[in-house]
C-alpha positions in Angstrom: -21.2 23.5 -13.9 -22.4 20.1 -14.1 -20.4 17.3 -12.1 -20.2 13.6 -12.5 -19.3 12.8 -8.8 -21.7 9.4 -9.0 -19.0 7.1 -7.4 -18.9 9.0 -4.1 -22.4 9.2 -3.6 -24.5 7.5 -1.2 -26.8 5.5 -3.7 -23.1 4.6 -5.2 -22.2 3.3 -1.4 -20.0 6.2 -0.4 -21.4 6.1 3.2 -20.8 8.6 5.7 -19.0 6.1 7.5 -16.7 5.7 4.8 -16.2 9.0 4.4 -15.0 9.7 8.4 -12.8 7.0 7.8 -11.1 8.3 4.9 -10.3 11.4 6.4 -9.5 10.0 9.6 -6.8 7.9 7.5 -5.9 11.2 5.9 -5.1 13.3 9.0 -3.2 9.9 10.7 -0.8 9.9 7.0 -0.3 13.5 8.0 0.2 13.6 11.6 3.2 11.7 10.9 4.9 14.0 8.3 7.2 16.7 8.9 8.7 15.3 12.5 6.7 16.1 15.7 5.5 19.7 14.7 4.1 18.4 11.1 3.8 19.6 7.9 3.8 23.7 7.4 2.7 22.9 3.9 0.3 20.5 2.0 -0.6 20.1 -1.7 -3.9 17.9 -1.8 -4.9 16.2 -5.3 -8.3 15.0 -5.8 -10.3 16.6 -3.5 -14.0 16.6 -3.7 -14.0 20.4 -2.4 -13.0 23.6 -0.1 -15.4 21.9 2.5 -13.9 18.7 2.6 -10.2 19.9 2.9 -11.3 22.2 5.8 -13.0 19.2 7.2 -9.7 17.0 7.1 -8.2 20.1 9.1 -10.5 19.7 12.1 -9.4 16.4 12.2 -8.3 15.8 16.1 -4.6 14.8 15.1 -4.3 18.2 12.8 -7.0 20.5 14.4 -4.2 22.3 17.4 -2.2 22.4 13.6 -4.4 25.3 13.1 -4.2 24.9 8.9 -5.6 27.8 6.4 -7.3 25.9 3.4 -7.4 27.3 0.2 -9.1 25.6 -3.0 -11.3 26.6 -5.8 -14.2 24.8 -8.0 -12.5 23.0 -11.0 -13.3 22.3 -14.3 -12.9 18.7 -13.8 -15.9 16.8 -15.3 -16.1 14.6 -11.5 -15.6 17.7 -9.9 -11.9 16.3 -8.8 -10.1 19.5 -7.3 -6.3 20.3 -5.6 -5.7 22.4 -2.6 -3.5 23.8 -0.3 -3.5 23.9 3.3 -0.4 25.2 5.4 0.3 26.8 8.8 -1.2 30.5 9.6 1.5 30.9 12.3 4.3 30.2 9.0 2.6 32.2 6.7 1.0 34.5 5.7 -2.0 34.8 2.5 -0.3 37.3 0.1 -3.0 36.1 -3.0 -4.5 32.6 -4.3 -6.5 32.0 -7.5 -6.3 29.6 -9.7 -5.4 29.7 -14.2 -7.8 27.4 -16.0 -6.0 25.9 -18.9 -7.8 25.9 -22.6 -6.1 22.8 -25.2 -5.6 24.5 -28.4 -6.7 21.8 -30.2 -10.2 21.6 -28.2 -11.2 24.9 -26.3 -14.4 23.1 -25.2 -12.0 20.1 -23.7 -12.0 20.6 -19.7 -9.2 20.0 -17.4 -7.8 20.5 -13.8 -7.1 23.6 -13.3 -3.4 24.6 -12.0 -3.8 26.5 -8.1 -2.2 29.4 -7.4 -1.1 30.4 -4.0 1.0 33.2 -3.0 2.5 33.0 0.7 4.8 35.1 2.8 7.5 34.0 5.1 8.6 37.5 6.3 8.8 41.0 5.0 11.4 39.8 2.2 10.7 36.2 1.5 7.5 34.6 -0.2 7.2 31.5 -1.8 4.4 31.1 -4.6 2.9 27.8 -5.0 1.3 25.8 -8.0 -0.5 22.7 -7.5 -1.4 20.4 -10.2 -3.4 17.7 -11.4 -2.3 17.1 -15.3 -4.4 14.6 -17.2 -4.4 11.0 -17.1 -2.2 8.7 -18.8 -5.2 7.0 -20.1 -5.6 9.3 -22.7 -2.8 8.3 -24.1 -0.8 9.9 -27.0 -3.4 13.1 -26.9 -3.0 13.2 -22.7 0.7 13.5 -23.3 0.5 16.3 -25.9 -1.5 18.2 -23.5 0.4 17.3 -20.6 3.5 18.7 -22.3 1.2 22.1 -23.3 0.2 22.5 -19.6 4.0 22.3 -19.1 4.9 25.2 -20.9 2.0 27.3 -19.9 2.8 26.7 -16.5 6.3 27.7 -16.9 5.0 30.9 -18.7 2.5 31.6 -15.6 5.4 31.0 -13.3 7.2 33.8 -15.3 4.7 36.2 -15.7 4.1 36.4 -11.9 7.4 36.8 -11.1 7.4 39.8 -12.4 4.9 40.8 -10.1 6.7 39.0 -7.0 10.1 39.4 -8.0 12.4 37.4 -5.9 9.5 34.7 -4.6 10.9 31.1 -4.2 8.5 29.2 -6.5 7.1 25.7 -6.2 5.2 23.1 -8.4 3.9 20.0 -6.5 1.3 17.7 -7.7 0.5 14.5 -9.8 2.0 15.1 -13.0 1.3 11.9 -14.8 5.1 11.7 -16.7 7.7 11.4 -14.8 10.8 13.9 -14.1 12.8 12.9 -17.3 9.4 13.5 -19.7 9.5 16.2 -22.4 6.3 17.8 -20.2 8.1 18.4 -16.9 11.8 18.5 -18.1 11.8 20.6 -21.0 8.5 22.0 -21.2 8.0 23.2 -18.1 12.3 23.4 -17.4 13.4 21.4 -14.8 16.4 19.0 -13.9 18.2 17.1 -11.0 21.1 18.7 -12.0 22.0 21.8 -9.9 24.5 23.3 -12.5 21.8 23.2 -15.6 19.1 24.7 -13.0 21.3 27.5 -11.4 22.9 28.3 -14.9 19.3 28.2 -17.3 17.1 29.7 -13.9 15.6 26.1 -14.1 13.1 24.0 -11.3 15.1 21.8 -9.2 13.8 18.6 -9.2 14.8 16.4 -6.4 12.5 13.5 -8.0 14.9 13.0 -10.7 17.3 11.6 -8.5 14.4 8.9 -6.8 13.3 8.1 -10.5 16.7 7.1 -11.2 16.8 4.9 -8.2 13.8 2.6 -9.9 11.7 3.6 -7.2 7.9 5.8 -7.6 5.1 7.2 -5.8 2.8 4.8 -7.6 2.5 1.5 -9.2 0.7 -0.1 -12.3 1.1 -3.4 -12.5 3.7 -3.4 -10.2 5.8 -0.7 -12.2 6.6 2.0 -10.1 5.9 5.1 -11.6 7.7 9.0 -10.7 4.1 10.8 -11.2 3.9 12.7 -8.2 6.6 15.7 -7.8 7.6 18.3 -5.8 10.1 21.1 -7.7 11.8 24.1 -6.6 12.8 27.1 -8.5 16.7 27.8 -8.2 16.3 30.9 -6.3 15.7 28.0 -3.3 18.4 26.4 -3.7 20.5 29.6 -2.9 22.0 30.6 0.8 20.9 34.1 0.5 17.6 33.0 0.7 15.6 32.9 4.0 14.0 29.7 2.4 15.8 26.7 1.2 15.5 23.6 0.1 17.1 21.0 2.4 19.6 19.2 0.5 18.9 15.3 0.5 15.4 15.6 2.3 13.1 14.6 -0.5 11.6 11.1 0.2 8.5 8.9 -0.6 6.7 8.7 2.7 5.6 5.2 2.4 5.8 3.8 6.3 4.8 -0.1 6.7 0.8 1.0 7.6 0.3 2.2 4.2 1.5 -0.3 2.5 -0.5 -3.1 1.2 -0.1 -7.1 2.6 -2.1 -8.5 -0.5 0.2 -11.1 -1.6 0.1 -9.8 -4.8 0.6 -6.1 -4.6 2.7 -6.5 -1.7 4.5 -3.1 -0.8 2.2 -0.8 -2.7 -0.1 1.6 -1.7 -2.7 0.8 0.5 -5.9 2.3 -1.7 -9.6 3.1 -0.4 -10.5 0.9 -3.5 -9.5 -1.6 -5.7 -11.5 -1.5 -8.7 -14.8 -1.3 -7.3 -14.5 -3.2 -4.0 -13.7 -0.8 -0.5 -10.6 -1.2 1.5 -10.7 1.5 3.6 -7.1 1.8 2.7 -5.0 5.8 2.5 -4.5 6.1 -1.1 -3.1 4.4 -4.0 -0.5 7.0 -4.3 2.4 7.5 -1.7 3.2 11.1 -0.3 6.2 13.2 -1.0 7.6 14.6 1.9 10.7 17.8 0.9 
């Protein structure tokens, strides 16, 4: 597979200085998550690669954290990629791969594939986990048609493999590109803030819902905050028979005052590496979700 991964390339003035920065800005966004012990879990988007991701985990603020990292090539035309990393004292690796998703309108069309990983909490509780990447809004009317077909092939993945791992609290977390009330993650995929429709119709929970109905986002174009990044639960996790549950009321954009941006202009959003083309050594132009 060939990769167009110009822009972080030396001669493109991705410096390896630049690079130890980044991550080092990476691991301090992540040292602060989760309380004093951390995050047990961690859905990456846009990694380069498996190296990279195990690199950010010998960070010195994460490296006593002792993270597994799992990630696989995509078909991404820049090589873009999602991961997971998460705590080998919390879980343990039941299976990981990852389902690379044809458009049925263009088989030859590439995009990010959706990761797979299977985890167990004990001998009667696992938790499967997709991460996503789902295509750009730039594409416009097309993106969104795909967007909503990845949404229902997901949800059929999701169903098929619970078959296999009956009883598995199941998770979707990634950049989306619509937001919680969008055809693609509420009716395609089947998801809701409502916890009657998603215990009655076996929906996803989404705790986003709630946050995109407060006007505020994980990103921002233009200064319109956006709901693109989410983190749902299947309703099996919402129950109090299972040994893993959501925590009601703990979803959040992680957004403390470091990552935010002072430019006069863009004033409380997201601190990025770049803007445009010129280097800020910023975290990310996306916030975190923390749940």
């Amino acid at each position: 597979k060939v990769t167009d991964d110009a822009e972080f390339l030396p001669a493109s003035g991705w410096t390896s200085t630049r690079y130890k920065n980044k991550l080092s800005q990476l691991a301090r966004v992540i040292d602060t998550l989760g309380g004093s012990e951390g995050p047990d879990l961690i859905g990456v988007c846009e990694a380069e690669n498996q190296q990279v991701l195990m690199a950010l985990s010998q960070q010195p603020l994460l490296k006593d954290e002792r993270y597994k990292v799992i990630g696989f090539p995509s078909a991404d035309p820049r090589g873009i990629e999602t991961g997971v990393m998460f705590k080998q004292d919390k879980f343990k690796l039941v299976n990981a791969n990852y389902f690379r998703i044809f458009m049925p309108d263009s088989p030859q069309t590439r995009t990010r594939d959706v990761l797979w990983v299977q985890l167990a909490l004990d001998a009667h509780t696992q938790l499967g986990v997709f991460v996503c990447h789902w295509p750009s809004r730039r594409g416009g009317e097309k993106a969104q048609t795909y967007r909503q077909f990845i949404g229902a092939k997901l949800k059929g993945i999701k169903d098929s493999l619970d078959k296999v791992y009956p009883g598995s609290v199941w998770m979707v977390m990634g950049d989306l590109n619509d937001e919680p009330s969008d055809i693609s993650v509420k009716d395609k995929l089947g998801s809701s803030g409502d916890t009657a429709l998603v215990n009655r119709n076996n929906l996803f929970y989404n705790p986003m819902a709630a946050l995109q109905d407060a006007g505020t986002g994980s990103h921002s174009y233009k200064n319109d905050w956006n709901m693109l990044d989410q983190i749902l639960i299947s309703s099996k996790g919402l129950s109090d028979k299972s040994h893993l549950q959501y925590i009601w009321g703990s979803a959040e954009i992680w957004k403390p005052i470091w990552m935010q941006s002072t430019h006069a202009d863009h004033k409380g959003n997201p601190y990025p590496t770049f803007a445009g083309k010129n280097y800020l050594g910023g975290f990310s132009d996306h916030y975190l979700l923390v749940s």
